[in-house]
Phi, psi and omega in degrees: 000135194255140181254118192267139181229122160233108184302141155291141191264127159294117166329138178280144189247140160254175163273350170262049195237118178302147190317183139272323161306341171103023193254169169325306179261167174298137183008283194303332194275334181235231241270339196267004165295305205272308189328309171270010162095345176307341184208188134243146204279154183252017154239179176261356187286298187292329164305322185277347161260314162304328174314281190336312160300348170291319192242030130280359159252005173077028157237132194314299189269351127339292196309276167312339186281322210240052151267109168324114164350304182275335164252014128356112123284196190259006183190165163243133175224135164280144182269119193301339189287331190307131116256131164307104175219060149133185207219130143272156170233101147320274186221192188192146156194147215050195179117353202257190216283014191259343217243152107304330200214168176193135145295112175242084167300128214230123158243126176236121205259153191201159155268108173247169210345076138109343191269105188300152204202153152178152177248116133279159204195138164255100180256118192271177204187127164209185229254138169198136207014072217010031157259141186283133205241125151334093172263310148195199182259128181285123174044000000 
């Protein structure tokens, strides 16, 4: 008797799909805008939830475009195990179009094998060649 283990499939996201960041409009219209080069986010609040839509649809070069220069890596690889299944915004401070730099405390709930999960995280953000830019986790 062959014993079968089955992971939950993160859902295909669409552009008439509600975000995944938790905001109103739909995909295409909120994160998958800034995804497609169509817009840039005009907060570190908004970066860090479209960052968060990144890796529930899993791209990668999203990720690596809104990463700080100096804190890049050279690759990326997402864990296939992960399914994502919602984003809290704790705080914020500074981040707005007013701002060089910003702070977004953050929790983000997830599945990793079959187990409820979540990372929190106080994440800084500051402006690089006037786009809000990934910098690390704060301290």
């Amino acid at each position: 008797m062959s014993r079968r283990t089955s992971a939950r499939r993160q859902p295909a996201i669409t552009a008439t799909s509600p975000c995944p960041c938790g905001l109103a409009a739909p995909y295409g219209d909120c994160c998958g805008s800034f995804h497609q080069g169509r817009a840039a986010a005009p907060t570190a609040e908004r970066l860090m939830r479209s960052r968060y839509s990144a890796f529930v649809v899993r791209d990668t070069g999203y990720l690596l475009r809104t990463w700080h220069s100096t804190t890049r890596p050279p690759g990326l690889e997402l864990d296939r195990t992960i399914v994502w299944t919602g984003l809290e915004i704790l705080a914020t401070t500074g981040g707005s179009a007013f701002h060089s730099e910003g702070t977004v405390e953050f929790r983000a709930h997830c599945e990793a094998r079959g187990e409820a999960d979540e990372q929190h995280e106080l994440s800084r953000f500051v402006r690089e060649d006037g786009n809000w830019v990934y910098l690390d986790a704060a301290g």
